[in-house]
C-alpha positions in Angstrom: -24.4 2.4 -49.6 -23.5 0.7 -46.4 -21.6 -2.5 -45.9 -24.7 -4.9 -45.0 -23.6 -8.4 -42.9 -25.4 -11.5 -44.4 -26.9 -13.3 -42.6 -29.1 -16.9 -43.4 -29.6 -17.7 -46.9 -33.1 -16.4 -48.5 -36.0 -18.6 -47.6 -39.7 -18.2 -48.7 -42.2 -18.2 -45.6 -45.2 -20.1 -47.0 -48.5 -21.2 -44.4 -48.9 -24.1 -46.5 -45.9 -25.6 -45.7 -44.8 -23.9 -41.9 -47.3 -22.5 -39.4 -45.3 -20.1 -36.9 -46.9 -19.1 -34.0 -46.2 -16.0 -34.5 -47.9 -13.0 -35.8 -47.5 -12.5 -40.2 -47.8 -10.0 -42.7 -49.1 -10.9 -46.1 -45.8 -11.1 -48.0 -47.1 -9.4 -51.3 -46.5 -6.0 -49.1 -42.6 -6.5 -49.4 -42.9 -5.6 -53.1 -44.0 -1.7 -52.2 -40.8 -2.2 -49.8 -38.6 -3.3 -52.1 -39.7 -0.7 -55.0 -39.1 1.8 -52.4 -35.1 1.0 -52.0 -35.1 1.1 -55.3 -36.7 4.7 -55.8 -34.1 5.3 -53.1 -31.1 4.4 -55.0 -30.6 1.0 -53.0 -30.1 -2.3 -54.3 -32.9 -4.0 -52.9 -32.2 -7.1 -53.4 -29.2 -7.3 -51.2 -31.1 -5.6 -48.1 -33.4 -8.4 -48.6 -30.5 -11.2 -48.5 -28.9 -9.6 -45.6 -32.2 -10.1 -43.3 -32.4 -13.9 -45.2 -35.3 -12.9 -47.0 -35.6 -13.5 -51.0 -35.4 -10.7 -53.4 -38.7 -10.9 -55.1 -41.9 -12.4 -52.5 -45.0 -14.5 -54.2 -48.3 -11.7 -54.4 -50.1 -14.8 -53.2 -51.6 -14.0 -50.1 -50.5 -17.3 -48.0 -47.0 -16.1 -48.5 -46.6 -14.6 -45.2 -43.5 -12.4 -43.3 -43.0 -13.2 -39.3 -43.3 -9.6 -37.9 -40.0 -10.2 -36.7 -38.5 -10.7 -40.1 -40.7 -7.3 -40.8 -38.8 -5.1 -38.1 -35.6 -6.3 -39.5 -35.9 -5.8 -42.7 -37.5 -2.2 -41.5 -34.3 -1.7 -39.6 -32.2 -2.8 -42.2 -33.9 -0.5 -44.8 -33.6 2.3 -42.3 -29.9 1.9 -41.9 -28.9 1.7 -45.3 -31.4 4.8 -46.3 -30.5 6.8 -43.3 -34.3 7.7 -43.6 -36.3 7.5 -40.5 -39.1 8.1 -42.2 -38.6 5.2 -44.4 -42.3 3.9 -43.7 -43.5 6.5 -45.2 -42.0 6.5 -48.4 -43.0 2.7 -48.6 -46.7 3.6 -48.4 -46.3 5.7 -51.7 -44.9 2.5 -53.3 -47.9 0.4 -52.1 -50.8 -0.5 -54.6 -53.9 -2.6 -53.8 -53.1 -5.2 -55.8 -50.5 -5.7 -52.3 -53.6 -6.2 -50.6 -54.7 -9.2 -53.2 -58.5 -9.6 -53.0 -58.9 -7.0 -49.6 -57.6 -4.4 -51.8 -59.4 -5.1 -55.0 -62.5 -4.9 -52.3 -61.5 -1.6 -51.4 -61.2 -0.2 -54.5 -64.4 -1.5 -55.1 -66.4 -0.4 -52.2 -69.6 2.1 -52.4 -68.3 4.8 -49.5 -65.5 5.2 -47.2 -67.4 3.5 -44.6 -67.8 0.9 -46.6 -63.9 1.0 -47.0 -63.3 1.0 -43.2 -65.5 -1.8 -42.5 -64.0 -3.9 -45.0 -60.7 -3.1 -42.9 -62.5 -4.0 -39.5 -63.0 -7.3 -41.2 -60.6 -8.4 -43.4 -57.4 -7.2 -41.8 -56.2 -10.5 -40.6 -55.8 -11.5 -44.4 -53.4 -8.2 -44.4 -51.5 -8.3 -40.9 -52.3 -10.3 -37.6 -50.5 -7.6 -35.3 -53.8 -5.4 -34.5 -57.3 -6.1 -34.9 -59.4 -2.9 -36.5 -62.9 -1.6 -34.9 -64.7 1.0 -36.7 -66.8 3.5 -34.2 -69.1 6.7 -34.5 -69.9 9.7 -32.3 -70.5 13.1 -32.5 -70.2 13.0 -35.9 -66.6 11.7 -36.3 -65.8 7.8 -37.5 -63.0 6.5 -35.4 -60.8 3.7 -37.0 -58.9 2.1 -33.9 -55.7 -0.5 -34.4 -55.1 -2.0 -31.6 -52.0 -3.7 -31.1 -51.3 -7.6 -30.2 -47.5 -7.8 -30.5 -45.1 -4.8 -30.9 -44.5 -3.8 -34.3 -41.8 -1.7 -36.0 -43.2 2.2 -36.4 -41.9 2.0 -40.2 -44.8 -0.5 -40.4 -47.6 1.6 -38.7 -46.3 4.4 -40.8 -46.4 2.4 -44.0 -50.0 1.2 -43.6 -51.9 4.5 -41.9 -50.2 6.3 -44.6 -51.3 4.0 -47.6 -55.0 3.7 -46.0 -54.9 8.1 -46.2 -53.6 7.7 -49.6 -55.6 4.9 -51.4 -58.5 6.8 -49.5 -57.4 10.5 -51.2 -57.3 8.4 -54.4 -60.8 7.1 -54.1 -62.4 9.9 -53.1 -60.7 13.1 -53.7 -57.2 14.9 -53.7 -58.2 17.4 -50.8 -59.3 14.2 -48.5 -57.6 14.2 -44.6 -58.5 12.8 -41.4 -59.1 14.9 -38.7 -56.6 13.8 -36.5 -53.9 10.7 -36.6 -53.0 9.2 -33.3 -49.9 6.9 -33.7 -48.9 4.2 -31.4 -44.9 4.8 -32.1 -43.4 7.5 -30.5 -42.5 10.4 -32.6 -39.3 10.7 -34.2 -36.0 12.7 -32.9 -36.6 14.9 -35.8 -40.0 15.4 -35.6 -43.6 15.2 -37.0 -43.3 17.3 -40.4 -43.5 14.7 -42.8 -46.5 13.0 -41.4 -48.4 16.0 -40.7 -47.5 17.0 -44.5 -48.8 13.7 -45.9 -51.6 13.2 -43.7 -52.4 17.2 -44.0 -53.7 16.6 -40.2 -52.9 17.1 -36.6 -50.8 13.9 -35.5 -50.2 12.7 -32.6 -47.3 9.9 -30.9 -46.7 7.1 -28.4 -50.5 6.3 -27.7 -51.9 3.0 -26.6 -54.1 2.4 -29.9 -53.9 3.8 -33.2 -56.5 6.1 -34.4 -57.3 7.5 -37.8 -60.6 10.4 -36.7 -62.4 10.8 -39.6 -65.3 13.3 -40.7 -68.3 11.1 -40.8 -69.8 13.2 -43.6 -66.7 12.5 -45.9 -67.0 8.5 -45.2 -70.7 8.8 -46.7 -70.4 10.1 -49.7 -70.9 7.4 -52.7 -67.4 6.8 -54.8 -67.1 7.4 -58.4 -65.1 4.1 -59.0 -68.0 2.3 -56.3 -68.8 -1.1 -57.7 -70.6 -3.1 -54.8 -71.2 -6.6 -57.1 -67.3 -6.6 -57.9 -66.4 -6.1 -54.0 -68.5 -8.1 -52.7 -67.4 -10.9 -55.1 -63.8 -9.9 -53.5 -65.1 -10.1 -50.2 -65.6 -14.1 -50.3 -62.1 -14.8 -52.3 -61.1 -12.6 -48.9 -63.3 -14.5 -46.4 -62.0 -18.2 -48.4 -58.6 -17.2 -48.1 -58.7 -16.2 -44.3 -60.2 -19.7 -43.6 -57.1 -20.9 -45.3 -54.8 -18.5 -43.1 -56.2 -20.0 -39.6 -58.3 -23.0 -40.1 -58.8 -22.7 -36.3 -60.9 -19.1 -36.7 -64.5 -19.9 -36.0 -65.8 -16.4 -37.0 -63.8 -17.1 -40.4 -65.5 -20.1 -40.8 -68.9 -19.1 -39.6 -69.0 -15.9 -42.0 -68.3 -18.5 -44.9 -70.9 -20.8 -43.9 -73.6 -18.1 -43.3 -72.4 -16.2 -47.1 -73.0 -19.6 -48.3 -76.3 -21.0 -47.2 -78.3 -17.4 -46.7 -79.5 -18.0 -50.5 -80.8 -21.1 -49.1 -82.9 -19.3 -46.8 -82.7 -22.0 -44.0 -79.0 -20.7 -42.1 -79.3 -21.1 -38.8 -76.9 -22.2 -36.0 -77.7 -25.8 -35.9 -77.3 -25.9 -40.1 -73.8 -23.9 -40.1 -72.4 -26.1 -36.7 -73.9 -29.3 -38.8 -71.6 -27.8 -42.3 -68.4 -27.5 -39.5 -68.9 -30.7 -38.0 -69.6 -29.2 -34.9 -72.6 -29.3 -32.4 -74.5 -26.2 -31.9 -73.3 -26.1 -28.2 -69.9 -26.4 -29.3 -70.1 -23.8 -32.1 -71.8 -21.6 -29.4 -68.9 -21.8 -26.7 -65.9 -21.2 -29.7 -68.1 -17.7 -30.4 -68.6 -16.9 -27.1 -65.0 -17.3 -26.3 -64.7 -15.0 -29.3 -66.7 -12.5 -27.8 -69.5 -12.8 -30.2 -72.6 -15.1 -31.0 -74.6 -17.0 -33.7 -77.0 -14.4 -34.2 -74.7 -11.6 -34.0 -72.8 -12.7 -36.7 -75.7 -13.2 -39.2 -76.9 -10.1 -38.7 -74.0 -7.9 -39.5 -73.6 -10.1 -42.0 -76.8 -9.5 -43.7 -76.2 -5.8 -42.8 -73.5 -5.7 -44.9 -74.5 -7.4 -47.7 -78.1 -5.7 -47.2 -76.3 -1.9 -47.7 -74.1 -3.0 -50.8 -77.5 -4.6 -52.6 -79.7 -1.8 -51.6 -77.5 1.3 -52.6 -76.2 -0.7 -56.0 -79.9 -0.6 -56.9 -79.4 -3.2 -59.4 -81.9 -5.8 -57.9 -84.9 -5.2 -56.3 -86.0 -5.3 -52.7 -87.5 -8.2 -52.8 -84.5 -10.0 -54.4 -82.7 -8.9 -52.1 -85.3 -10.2 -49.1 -84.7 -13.9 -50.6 -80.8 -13.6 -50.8 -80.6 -12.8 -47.3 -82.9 -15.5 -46.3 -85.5 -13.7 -45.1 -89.5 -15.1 -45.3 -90.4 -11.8 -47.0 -90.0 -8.0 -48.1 -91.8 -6.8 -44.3 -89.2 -9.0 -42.3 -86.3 -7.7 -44.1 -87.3 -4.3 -44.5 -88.7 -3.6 -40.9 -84.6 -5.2 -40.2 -83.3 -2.7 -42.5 -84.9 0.3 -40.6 -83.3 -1.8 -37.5 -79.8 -1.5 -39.2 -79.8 1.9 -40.6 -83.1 4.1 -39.5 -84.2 4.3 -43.1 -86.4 2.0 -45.9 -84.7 0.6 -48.0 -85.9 3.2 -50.7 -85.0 5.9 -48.6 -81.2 4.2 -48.3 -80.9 3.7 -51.8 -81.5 7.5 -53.0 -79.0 8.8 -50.1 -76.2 6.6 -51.8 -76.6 7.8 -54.9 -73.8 9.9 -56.2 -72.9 13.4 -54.6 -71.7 16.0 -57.1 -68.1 15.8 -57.7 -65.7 18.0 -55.5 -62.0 19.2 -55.9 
């Protein structure tokens, strides 16, 4: 192993006692690192100490790593490995407990669709370097990272490979996208090991990252699917990303709305009342956002709408009263809105598609 220069002593970055301005990773995703040195023959623990990072991270997800402490540690772990490809090794290593209640979620989650928009909306509670958007066309899902601070390419490579994997795990051992597109350029030597474990085309040095999925695959229901269990995951998520940034209206909003639709009186004035906020001043912080009131509650009660519905295990019109709607017509003439079919017609699509390979 290499001589490794130490540098400040260990310390434990923790939001509830420092807030850096700067971009964190959910700390809990050092373990897959650190299990990975291991595998490699490396003493973790001093590779850790040398980038004045502790030896064993808290899985609790306010524990957070600057993404400059990330890119040295990556380079660190690089140097002493002599692995370029050290990222993905690490996403072998990574498990969803990592993830605390967002991976729990995706374990838990009726389709791969249902996995990606989990992503889309609960990243922030995994990394705040890119925000995720989920698109369709032509029969392909798109899932785009897009980039607010430069990150290390060991950490794209980590987490696109860990999203293929967990994925193949869910669904089945022949599972690839159709193409990866990858923000870092391509290493000196080569693409082989990501086009082996992503069993796709892949791509370097673009603008965005882009995982192209077949949109037929990201239907199909999962065998380990449990929609109560994610979507009980989905508010520890939604709780803890209120924690994370107290200053994230849409974190707060989403609360506020999961909260009062049993109620069946959420509106904007109620929900800016609950954030001591008025309604113009609620509106403005979700415009600035790029998003409104009404926008929110209706993906909102999309979401939760799909995950009833295909579950099955309460009716329609329990469903119409825990979305807040005034009855079964309202909700399911919105339901045809949100996915061109009843709510019957939705529920016997989910159902389970015979097993393949």
């Amino acid at each position: 192993m290499k001589a490794i220069k130490p540098h400040a002593p260990p310390l434990a970055v923790s939001l509830a006692s420092l807030k850096p301005p700067e971009t964190t990773t959910i700390g809990g995703y050092s373990m897959a690192i650190s299990r990975a040195l291991q595998a490699s023959g490396i003493d973790s623990a001093r590779v850790f100490c040398s980038v004045g990072l502790p030896a064993e991270m808290s899985n609790d997800p306010m524990t957070r790593l600057p993404t400059a402490k990330m890119t040295q540690l990556y380079r660190a772990c690089v140097e002493v490995t002599n692995n370029p490809y050290f990222g993905l090794v690490v996403a072998r290593y990574m498990n969803i407990s990592n993830l605390h209640a967002l991976g729990y979620a995706l374990a838990a989650s009726t389709t791969l669709m249902d996995y990606c928009r989990r992503l889309e909306r609960f990243f922030r509670l995994v990394s705040q370097v890119a925000t995720v958007s989920v698109t369709e066309a032509d029969n392909e899902v798109r899932l785009r990272f897009k980039y607010l601070t430069e990150i290390s390419g060991e950490t794209e490579d980590a987490f696109f490979a860990f999203t293929v994997l967990s994925m193949r795990m869910l669904y089945r051992r022949t599972f690839h996208p159709l193409r990866v597109e990858l923000h870092r350029p391509m290493p000196r030597e080569g693409a082989g090991p990501y086009e082996e474990l992503f069993c796709s085309p892949v791509s370097f040095s673009h603008a965005d990252s882009l995982l192209i999925f077949d949109r037929n695959d990201l239907i199909q229901q999962l065998d380990g699917s449990c929609p109560e269990l994610a979507q009980d995951y989905d508010t520890i998520a939604a709780n803890y990303l209120v924690k994370l940034d107290k200053n994230d209206v849409i974190a707060r909003v989403t609360q506020k709305i999961i909260e009062m639709l049993p109620e069946g009186e959420c509106n904007r004035d109620k929900v800016a009342g609950a954030l001591c906020m008025s309604p113009t001043t609620l509106q403005l912080k979700l415009s600035q956002r790029g998003t409104n009131f009404q926008q929110l509650l209706d993906d909102i009660r999309k979401e939760l709408a799909c995950s009833h519905i295909s579950q099955g295990s309460r009716s329609v019109t329990e469903v119409t009263f825990m979305l807040g709607f005034t009855d079964t017509s309202n909700f399911s003439r919105a339901f045809k809105r949100w996915t061109g079919m009843s709510p019957t017609e939705f529920h016997h699509q989910a159902q389970p598609a015979p097993a393949r390979g």
